[in-house]
C-alpha positions as CSV (number, residue, x, y, z in Angstrom):
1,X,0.0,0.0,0.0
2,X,1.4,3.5,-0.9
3,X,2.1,5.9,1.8
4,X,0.7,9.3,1.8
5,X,4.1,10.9,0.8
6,X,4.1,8.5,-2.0
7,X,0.7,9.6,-3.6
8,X,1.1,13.3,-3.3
9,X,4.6,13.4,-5.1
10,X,2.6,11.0,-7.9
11,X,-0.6,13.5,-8.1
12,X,2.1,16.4,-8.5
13,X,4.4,14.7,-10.8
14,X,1.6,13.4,-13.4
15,X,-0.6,15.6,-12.8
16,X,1.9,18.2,-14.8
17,X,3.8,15.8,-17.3
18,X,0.5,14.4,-18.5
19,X,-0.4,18.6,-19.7
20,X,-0.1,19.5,-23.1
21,X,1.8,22.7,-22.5
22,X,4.5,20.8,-20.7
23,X,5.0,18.6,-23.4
24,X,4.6,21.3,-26.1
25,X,7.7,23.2,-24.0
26,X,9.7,20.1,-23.4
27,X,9.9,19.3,-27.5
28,X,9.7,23.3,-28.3
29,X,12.4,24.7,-26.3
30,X,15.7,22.6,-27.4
31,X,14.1,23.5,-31.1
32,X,13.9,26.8,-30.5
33,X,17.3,26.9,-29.1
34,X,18.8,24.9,-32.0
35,X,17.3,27.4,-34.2
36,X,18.5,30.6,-32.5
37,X,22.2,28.6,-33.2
38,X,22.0,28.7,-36.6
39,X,19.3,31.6,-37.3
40,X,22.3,34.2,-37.9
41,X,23.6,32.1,-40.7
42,X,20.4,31.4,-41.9
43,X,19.8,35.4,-42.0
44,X,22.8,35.5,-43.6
45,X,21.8,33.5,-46.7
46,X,18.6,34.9,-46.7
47,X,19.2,38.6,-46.6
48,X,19.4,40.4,-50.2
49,X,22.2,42.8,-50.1
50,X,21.4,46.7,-49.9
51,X,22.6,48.2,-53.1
52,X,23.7,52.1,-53.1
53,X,25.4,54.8,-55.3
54,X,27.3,56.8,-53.0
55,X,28.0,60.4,-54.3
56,X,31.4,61.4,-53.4
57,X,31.8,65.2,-53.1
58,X,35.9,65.6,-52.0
59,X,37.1,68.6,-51.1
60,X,40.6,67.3,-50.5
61,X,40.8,65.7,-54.0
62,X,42.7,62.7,-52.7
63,X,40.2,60.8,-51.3
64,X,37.5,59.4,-53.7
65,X,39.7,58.2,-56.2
66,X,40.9,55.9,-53.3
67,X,37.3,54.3,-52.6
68,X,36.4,50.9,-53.6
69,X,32.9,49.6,-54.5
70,X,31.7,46.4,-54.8
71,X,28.7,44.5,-55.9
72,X,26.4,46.6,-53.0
73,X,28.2,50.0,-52.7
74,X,29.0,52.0,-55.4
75,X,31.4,55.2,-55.0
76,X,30.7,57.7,-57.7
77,X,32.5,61.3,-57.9
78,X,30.3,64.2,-58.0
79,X,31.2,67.3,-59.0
80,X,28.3,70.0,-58.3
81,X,27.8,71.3,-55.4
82,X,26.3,70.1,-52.2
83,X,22.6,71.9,-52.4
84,X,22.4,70.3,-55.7
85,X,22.9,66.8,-54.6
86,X,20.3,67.0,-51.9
87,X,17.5,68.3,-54.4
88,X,18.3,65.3,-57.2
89,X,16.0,62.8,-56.7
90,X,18.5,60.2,-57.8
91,X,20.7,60.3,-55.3
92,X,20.7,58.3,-52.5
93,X,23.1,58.8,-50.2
94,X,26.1,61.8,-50.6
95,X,29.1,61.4,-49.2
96,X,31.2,64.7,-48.2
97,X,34.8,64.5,-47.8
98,X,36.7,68.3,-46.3
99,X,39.9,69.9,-47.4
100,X,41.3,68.6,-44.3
101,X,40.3,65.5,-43.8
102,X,43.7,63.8,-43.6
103,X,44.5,66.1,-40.7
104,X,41.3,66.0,-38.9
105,X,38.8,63.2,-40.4
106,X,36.2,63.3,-37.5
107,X,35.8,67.2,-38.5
108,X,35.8,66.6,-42.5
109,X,33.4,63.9,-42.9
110,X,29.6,63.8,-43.8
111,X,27.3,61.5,-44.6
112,X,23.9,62.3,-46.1
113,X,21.4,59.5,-46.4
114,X,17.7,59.1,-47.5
115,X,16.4,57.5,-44.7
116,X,18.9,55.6,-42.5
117,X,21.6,53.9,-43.8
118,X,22.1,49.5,-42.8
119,X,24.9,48.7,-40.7
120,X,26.4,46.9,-42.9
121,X,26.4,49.8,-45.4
122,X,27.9,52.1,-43.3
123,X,30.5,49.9,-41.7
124,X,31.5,49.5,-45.5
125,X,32.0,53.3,-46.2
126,X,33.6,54.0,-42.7
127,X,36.4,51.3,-43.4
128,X,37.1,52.4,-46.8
129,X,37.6,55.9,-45.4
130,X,39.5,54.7,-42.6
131,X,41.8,52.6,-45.3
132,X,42.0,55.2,-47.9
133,X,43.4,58.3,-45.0
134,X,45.5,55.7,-43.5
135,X,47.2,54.7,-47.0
136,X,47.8,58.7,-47.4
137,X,49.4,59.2,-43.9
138,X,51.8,55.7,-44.6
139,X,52.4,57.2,-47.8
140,X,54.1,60.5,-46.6
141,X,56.8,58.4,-44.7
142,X,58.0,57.6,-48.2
143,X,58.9,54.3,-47.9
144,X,58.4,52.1,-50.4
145,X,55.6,49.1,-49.9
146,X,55.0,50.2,-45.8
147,X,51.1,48.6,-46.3
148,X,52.2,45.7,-47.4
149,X,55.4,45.8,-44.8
150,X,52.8,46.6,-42.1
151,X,50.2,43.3,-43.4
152,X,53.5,40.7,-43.0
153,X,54.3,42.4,-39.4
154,X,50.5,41.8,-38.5
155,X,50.0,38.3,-36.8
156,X,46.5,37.0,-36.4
157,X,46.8,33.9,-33.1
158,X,45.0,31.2,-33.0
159,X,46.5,28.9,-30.5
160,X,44.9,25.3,-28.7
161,X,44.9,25.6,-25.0
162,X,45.2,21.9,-23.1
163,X,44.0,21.2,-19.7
164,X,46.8,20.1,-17.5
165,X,44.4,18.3,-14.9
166,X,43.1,15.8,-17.3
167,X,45.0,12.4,-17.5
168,X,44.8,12.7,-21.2
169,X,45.6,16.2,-23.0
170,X,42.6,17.7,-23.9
171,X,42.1,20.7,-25.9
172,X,39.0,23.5,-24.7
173,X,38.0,26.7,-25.2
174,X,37.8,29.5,-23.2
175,X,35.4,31.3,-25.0
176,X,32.9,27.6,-25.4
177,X,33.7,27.3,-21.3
178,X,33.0,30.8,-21.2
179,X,29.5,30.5,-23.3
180,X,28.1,27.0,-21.5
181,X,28.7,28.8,-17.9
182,X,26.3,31.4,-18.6
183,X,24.1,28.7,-20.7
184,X,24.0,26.6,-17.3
185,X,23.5,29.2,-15.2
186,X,20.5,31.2,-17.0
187,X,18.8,27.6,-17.2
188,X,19.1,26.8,-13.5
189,X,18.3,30.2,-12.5
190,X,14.9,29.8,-14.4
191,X,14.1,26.4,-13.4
192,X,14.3,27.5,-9.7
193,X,12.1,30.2,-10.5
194,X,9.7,28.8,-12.8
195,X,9.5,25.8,-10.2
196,X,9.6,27.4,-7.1
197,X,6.9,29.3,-8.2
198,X,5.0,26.8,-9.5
199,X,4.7,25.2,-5.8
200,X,3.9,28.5,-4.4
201,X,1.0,28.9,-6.9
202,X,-0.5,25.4,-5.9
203,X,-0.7,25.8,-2.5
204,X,-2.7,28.8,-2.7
205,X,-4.6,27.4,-5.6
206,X,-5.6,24.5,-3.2
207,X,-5.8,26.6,0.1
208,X,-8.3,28.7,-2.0
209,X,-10.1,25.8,-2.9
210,X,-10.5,24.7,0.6
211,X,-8.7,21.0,-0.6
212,X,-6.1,21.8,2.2
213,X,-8.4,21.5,4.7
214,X,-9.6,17.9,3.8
215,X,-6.1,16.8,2.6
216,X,-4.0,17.6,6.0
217,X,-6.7,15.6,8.1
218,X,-5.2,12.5,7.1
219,X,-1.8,13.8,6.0
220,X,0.9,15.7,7.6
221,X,1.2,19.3,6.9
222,X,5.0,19.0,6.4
223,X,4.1,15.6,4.3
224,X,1.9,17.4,2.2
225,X,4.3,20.1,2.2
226,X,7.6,18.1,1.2
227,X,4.8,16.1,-1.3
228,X,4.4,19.1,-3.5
229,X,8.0,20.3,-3.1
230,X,9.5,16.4,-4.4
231,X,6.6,15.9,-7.1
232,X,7.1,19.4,-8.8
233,X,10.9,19.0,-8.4
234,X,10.6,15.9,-10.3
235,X,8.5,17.0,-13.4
236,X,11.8,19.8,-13.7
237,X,14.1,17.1,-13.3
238,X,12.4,15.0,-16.5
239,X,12.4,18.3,-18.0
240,X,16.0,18.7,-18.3
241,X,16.7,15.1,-18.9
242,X,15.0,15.4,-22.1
243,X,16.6,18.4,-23.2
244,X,19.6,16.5,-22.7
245,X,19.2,13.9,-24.8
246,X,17.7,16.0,-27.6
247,X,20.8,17.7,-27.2
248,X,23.1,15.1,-27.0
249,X,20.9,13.6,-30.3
250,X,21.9,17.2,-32.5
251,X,25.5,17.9,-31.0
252,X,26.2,14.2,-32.3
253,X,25.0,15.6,-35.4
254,X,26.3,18.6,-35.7
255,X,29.8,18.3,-34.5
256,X,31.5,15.6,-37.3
257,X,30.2,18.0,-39.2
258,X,32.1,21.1,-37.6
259,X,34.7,18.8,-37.8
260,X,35.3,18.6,-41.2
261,X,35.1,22.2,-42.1
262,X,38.2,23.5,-44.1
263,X,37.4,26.4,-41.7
264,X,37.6,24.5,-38.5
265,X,40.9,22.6,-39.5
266,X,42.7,25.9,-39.2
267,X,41.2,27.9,-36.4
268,X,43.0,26.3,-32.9
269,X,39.6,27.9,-30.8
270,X,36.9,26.4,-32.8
271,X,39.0,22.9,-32.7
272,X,39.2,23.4,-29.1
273,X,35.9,23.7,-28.8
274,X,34.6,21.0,-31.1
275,X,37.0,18.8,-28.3
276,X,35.5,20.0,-25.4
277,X,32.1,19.2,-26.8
278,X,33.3,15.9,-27.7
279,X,33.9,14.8,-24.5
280,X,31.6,12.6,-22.9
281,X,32.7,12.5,-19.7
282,X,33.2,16.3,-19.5
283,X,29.5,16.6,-20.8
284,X,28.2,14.4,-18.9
285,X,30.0,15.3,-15.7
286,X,28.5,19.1,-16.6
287,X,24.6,17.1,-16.8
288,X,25.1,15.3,-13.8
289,X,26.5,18.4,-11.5
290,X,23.6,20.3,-13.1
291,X,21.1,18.5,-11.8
292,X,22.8,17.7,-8.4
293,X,22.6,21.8,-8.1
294,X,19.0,21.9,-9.3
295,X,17.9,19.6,-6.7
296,X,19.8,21.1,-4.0
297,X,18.6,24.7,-4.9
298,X,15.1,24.0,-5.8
299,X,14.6,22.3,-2.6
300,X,16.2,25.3,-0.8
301,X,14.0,27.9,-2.5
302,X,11.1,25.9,-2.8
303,X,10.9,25.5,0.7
304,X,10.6,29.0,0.9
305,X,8.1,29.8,-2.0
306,X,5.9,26.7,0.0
307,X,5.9,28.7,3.3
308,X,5.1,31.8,1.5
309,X,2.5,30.2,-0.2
310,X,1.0,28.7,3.0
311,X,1.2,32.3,4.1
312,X,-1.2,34.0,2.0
313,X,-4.6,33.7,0.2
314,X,-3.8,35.3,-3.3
315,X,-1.2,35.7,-6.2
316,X,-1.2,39.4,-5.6
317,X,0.1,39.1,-2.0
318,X,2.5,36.4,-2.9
319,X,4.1,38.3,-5.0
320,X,5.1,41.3,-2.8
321,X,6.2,38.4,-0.2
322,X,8.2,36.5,-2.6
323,X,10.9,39.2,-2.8
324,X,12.4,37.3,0.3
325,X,13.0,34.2,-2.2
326,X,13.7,36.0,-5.4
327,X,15.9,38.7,-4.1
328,X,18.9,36.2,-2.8
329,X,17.9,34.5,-6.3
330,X,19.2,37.6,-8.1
331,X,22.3,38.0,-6.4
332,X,23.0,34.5,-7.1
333,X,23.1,35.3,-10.6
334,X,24.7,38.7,-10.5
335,X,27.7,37.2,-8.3
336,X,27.4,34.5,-10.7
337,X,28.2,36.9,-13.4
338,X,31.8,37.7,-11.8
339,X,32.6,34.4,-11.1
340,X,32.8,33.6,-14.7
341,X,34.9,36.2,-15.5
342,X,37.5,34.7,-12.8
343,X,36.2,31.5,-11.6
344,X,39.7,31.3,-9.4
345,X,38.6,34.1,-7.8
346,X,38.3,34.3,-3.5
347,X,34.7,36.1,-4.0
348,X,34.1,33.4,-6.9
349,X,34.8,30.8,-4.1
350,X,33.0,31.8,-1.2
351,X,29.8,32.5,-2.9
352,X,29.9,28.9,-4.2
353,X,30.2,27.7,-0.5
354,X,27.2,30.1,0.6
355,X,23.7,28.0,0.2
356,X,22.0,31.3,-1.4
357,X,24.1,31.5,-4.3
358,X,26.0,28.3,-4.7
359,X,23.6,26.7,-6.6
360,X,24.3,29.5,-9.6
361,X,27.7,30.7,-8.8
362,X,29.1,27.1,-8.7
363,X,27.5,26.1,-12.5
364,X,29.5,29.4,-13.9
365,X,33.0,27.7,-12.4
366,X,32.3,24.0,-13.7
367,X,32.9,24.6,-17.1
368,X,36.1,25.7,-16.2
369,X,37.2,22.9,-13.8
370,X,36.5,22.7,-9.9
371,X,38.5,20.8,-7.1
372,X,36.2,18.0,-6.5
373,X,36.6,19.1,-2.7
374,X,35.2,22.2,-3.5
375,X,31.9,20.5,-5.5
376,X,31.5,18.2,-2.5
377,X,31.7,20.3,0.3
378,X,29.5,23.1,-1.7
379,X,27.1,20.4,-1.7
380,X,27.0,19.6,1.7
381,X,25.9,23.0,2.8
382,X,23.8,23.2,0.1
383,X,21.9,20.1,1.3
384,X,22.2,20.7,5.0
385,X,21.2,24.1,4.7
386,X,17.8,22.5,3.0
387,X,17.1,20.0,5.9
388,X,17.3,22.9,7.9
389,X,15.0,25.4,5.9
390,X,12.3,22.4,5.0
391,X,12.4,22.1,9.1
392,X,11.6,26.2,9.4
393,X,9.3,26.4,7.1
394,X,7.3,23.6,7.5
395,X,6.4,25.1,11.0
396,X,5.6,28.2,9.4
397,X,3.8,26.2,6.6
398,X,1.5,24.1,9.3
399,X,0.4,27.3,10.8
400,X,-0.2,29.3,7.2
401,X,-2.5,27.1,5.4
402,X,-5.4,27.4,8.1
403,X,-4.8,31.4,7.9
404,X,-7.5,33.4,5.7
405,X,-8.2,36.9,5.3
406,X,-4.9,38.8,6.1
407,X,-1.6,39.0,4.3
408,X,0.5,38.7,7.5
409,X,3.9,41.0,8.5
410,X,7.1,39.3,8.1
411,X,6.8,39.5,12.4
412,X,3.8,37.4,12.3
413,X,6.0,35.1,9.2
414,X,8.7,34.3,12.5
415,X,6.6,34.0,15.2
416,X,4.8,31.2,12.9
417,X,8.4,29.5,12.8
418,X,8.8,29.9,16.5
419,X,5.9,28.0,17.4
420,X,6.3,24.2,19.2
């Protein structure tokens, strides 16, 4: 026979797996996210270039015979005046270059456009300006061939970097280490959200409906509580399992592919990165810490959305009391923010110790290798801290669901928790 605990974690769990909009999200998201990857390129093949005739009114006389076009900007000199290029229709865009404009090229410089020209087209005009007044001031050093002196002096790196605490050399990438952290930590910054609120939500949904009432006569209040906290946590947990594989299904995909590139072949970051993703165990060490830090923060926040929840009749009061959960949330992600920039850091290491932001601030350092001492005792206080808090607020969640009528203070909130 099923225990009570047991049938309430059931009710939650199918209860929300068995709706279409979870299953629509589930399938959706790691689509949509596959998509954004490759919508630039996609834009990119899609877009039809801009095509412009650029009149080129210079004052200087040594500038527009220097311009380039190409197949989507055309330079053309024009030699009437300025008021008569504004009133012909025909022209587009005019381009006005000053007497001085090798001295001073901010002050010599105007573009005129009909309507507002594409970044692309005016990235196109600013560079061939910048090229054509830095060819003139090379060229008064009189020495022969200095741009192409200065092009075989230039060095472009691209360099592999191997991690040293691997048994086997492995190449990665900071920038792909760099990416995945904030990746991670936006995902489990949401799920604890999305989730946390979700259990806040249903316990005023059913203490509105007066089902609390009927349900804690033969159940626990803590029971009931710790029910909806482990059933909900479990619909996330399935959530991000599938993503995983779905993910796992199109990097398999994707990455011979990479592999193969001409492009690839020569560029040390992007091998580096095809590597990282490669590895299996690096992957699926990343999965598996992921959802060890899910667990451990939902149920540390969750226990706090449930209290809250027991606390109030409405979704309008909850949400002026669930700044005390979503406040330490925030600064989980903002310190989480600094740790990837230097995951070494002390700050970086302390706030993956604290309970409030560990859970965030310790996914931003994994892609970029953690002692395992520090992963397991950031877990520990992680999960202590949790027996503690489920211990608080179930007090404070016995006392709440019976309450009706009031929002209470944040004084009434502790003496709640101080009650026997």
């Amino acid at each position: 026979m099923k225990s009570a605990l047991s049938i309430i974690i059931s009710r939650e769990y199918l209860e929300r797996v068995k709706r279409k909009s979870f299953i629509i999200s589930t399938l959706l998201v790691p689509v949509l996210m596959i998509a954004l990857m490759f919508a630039p390129a996609a834009i990119m093949l899609l877009d039809t270039p801009e095509s412009k005739t650029i009149a080129v009114i210079d004052d200087s006389g040594v500038v527009a015979k220097r311009l380039q076009s190409n197949d989507q900007i055309s330079f053309t000199d024009y030699k009437q005046p300025l008021d008569s290029a504004r009133t012909d229709a025909d022209i587009e865009a005019i381009l006005v270059i000053g007497p001085k404009v090798i001295d001073n090229p901010n002050a010599n410089i105007s573009l005129y456009f009909r309507g507002a020209p594409s970044l692309s087209t005016d990235g196109y005009i600013s560079g061939q300006l910048t090229q054509a007044i830095e060819d003139i001031r090379l060229e008064a050093y009189n020495i022969d061939n200095i741009r192409e002196i200065l092009e075989e002096v230039q060095v472009d790196l691209s360099y592999p970097t191997i991690r040293l605490d691997r048994e086997e050399e492995q190449n990665t990438s900071s920038v792909l280490s760099y990416v995945i952290a904030l990746m991670l930590d936006m995902m489990l910054y949401m799920f604890i959200l999305i989730y946390g609120t979700m259990v806040m939500n249903s316990i005023i949904e059913e203490k509105n409906n007066r089902v609390l009432e009927i349900v804690v006569s033969s159940v626990k209040p803590s029971s009931l509580m710790l029910g909806k906290i482990v059933g909900i946590g479990l619909v996330a947990i399935t959530q991000i399992f599938i993503w995983g594989v779905i993910i796992a299904v199109c990097s398999s995909w994707a990455l011979p592919m990479l592999a193969t590139m001409p492009e690839a072949a020569q560029d040390a970051e992007m091998m580096g990165a095809i590597g990282q993703l490669s590895d299996v165990g690096y992957v699926s060490s990343l999965m598996f810490y992921m959802i060890l830090f899910f667990i451990g923060g939902y149920l540390f926040y969750s226990a706090i959305y449930a209290a809250l929840g027991s606390a109030v009749d409405n979704v309008q009061d909850a949400s002026q009391l669930s700044t005390i959960a979503t406040m330490p949330v925030i600064i989980g992600i903002v310190t989480s923010m600094s740790a990837v920039q230097n995951p070494g850091s002390t700050m970086a290491f302390w706030v993956s110790l604290i309970p409030f932001t560990s859970p965030m601030a310790m996914m931003a350092r994994l892609p970029f290798g953690v002692p395992a001492w520090e992963i397991i005792l950031s877990l520990t206080f992680l999960y202590a801290s949790f027996m503690l808090l489920i211990w608080l607020c179930a007090k404070i969640y016995r006392v709440g669901i019976f309450m009706y009528g009031k929002k209470p203070s944040f004084a009434e909130i502790i003496r709640w928790a101080r009650y026997k």
